[in-house]
C-alpha positions in Angstrom: -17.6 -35.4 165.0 -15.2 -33.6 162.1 -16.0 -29.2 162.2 -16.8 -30.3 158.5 -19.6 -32.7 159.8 -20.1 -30.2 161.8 -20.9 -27.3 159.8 -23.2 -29.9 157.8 -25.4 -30.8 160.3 -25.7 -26.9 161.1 -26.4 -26.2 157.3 -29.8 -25.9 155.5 -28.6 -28.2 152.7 -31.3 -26.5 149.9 -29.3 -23.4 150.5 -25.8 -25.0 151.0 -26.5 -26.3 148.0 -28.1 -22.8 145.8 -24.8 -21.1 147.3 -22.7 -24.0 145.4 -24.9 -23.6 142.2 -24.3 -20.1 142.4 -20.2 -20.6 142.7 -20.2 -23.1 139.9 -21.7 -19.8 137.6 -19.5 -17.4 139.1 -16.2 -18.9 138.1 -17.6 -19.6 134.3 -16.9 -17.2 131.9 -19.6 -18.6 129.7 -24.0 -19.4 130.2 -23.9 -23.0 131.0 -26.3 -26.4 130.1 -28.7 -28.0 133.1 -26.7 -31.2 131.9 -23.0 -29.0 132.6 -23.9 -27.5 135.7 -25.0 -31.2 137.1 -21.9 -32.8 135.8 -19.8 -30.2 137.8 -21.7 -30.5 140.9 -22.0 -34.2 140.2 -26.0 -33.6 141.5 -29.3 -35.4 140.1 -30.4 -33.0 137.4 -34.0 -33.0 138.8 -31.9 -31.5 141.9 -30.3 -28.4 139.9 -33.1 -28.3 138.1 -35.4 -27.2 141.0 -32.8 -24.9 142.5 -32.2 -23.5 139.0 -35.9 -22.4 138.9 -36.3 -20.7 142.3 -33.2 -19.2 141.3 -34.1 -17.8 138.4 -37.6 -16.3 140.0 -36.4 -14.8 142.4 -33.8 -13.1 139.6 -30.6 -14.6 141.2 -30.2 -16.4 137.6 -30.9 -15.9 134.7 -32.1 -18.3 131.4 -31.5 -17.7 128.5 -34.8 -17.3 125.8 -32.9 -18.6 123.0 -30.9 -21.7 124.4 -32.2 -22.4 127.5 -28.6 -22.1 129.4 -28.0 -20.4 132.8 -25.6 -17.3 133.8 -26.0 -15.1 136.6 -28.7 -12.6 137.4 -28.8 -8.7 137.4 -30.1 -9.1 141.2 -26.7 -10.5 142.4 -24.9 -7.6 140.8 -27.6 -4.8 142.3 -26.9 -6.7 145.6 -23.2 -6.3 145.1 -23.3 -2.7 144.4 -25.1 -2.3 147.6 -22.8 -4.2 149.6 -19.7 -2.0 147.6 -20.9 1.0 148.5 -21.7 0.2 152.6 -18.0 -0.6 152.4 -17.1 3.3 153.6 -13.1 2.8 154.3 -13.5 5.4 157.1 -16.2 3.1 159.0 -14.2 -0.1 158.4 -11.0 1.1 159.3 -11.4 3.4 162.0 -11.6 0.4 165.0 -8.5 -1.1 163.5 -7.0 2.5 163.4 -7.9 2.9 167.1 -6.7 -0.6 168.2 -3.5 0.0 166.8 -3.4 3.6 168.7 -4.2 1.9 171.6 -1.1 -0.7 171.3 1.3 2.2 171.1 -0.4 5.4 171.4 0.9 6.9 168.6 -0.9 8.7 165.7 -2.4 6.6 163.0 -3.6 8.1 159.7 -5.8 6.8 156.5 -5.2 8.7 153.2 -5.8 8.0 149.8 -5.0 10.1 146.4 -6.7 12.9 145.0 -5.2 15.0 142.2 -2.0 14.2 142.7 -1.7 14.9 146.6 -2.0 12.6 149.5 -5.9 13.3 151.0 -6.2 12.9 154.6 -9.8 11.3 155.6 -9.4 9.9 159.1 -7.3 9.9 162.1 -6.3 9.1 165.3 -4.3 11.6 167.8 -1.9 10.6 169.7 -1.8 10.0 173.3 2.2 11.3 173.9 2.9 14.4 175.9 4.7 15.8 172.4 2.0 15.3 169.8 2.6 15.8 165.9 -0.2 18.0 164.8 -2.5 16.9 161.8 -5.7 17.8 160.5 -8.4 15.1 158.5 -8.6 16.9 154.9 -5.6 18.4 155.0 -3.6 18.0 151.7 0.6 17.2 151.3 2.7 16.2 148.4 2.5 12.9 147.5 6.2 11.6 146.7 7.5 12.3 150.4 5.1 11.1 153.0 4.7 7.5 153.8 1.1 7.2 153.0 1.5 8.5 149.5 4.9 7.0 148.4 2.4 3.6 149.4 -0.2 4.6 147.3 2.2 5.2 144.4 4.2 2.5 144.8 0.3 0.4 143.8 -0.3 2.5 140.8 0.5 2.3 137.2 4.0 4.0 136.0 2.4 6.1 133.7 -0.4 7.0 136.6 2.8 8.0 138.5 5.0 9.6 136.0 1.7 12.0 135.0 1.4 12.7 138.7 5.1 13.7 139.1 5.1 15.9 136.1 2.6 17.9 137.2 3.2 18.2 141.0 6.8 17.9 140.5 9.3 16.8 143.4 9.6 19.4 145.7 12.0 19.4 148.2 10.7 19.7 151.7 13.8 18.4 154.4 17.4 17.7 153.4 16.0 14.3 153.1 13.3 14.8 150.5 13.9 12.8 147.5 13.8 14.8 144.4 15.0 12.4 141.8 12.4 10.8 140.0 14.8 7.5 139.0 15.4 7.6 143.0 11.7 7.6 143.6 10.6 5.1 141.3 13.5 2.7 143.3 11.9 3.5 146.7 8.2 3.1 144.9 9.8 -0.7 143.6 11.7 -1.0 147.2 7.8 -0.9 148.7 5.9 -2.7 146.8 8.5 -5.9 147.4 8.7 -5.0 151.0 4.7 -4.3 151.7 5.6 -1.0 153.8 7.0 2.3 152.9 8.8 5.1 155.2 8.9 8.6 155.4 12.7 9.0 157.1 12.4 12.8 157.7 11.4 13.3 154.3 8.3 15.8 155.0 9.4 17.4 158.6 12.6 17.2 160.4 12.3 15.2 163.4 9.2 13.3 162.1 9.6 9.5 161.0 6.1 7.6 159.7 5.6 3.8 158.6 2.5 3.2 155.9 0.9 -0.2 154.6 -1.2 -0.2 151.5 -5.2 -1.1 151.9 -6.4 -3.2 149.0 -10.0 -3.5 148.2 -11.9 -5.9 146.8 -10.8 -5.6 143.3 -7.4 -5.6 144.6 -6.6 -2.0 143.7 -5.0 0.3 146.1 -6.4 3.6 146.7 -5.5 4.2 150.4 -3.3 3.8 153.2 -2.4 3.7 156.8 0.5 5.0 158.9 1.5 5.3 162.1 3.6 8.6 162.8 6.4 8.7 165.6 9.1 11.2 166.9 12.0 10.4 164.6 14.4 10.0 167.7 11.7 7.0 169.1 11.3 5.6 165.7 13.8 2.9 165.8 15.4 -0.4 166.4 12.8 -2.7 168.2 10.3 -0.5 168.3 10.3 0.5 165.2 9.7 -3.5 163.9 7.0 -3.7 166.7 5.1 -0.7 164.9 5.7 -2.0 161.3 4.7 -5.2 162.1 1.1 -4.1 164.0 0.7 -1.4 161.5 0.9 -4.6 158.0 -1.4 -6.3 160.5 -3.7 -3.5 160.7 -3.9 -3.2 157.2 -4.6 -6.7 155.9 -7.4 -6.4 158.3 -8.8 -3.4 157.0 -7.9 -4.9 153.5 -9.3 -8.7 154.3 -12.8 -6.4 155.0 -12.9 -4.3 151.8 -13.4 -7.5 150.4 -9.5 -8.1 149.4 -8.7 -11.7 149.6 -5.8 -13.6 149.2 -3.5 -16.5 150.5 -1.8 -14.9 153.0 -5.4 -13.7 154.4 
């Protein structure tokens, strides 16, 4: 027996076939016929018609009073907000956060950007004898750290340049970049790569590796790093972290509610 024969024998086919109905409304951008939704789902019209009216009583669809067609209901949208705001980034990533510190035991960090800084809202310490010190709230400028360079590397250039001319670029290490035609090369560098780095740029002797966390509208407004010791930061180990650390994202990502091919 095929999986797909499979998962047919396993499904109720009256709801199998609702969830279909309901797809074949989702992807239209305009209230369809009884006779176009059957022709699309190539399905007796006594059939949709049935599932149209349960549908629509229990407010999953809706008819319209004037034509008779079908759209979607308010009570899929109420159900969605629900589901959007259950999605707390700190709950869903915080076991990826912890697998990946327990891969390397390094510190791993989830940010996003408010008023032009980088936020801290979650963290994991690390388990090395030296440990870089970090507190969840604290605030740092956003166009030398890892996580924020990620987070503007997703926004609009205007979004950025309004950020930069009002924070400004301050220079925090020798290697700080202060240059805003600089910056906005890194910001393009990430966004092609998936990953930014913070070489030194925010503390000597401190390297960190962020990935951008999309959610479900496929904006992104966080991120996650790993921090390391700048001297243990490299070569092999420094692709081994990288790679884990994209990984851990496009699973925090994947359940936001982000999807795409490569998910």
């Amino acid at each position: 027996m095929s999986l797909n024969e499979k998962k047919q024998n396993s499904h109720v086919q009256s709801l199998a076939r609702a969830l279909e109905l309901v797809e074949v409304l989702a992807v239209e951008k305009q209230d369809l016929s009884l006779t176009e939704i059957a022709q699309r789902l190539k399905w007796p019209k006594s059939t949709v018609h049935g599932i149209l009216t349960t549908l629509r009583d229990y407010r999953y669809v809706d008819q319209s009073s004037t034509n008779g067609r079908y759209r979607l209901g308010i009570r899929l949208f109420e159900l969605g907000h629900k589901v959007a705001k259950n999605w707390d980034v700190r709950v869903i990533a915080l076991p990826v956060m912890q697998k990946l510190n327990r891969q390397f035991g390094e510190m791993v960090q989830l940010a996003t950007e408010d008023t032009g800084d980088v936020f801290y809202i979650e963290k994991v310490d690390s388990t090395q004898i030296i440990k870089i010190v970090s507190e969840i709230g604290a605030r740092l400028p956003i166009h030398c750290s890892a996580l924020g360079k990620v987070i503007l590397a997703y926004m609009p250039p205007a979004d950025v340049r309004t950020i930069i001319n009002r924070k400004g670029m301050a220079r925090m290490t020798k290697n700080t970049i202060t240059d805003f035609g600089k910056l906005e090369a890194e910001l393009l560098k990430i966004r092609n790569q998936g990953y930014g780095v913070d070489d030194q740029e925010i503390m000597e002797g401190l390297r960190c590796i962020g990935a951008p966390i999309f959610d479900m509208s496929g904006t992104v407004r966080y991120a996650v790093s790993v921090s390391v010791l700048a001297e243990r930061l490299v070569d092999d180990y420094f692709e081994k972290i990288k790679y884990s650390l994209i990984q851990a994202a496009e699973e925090i990502s994947y359940n936001m509610g982000y999807r795409n091919r490569s998910l």
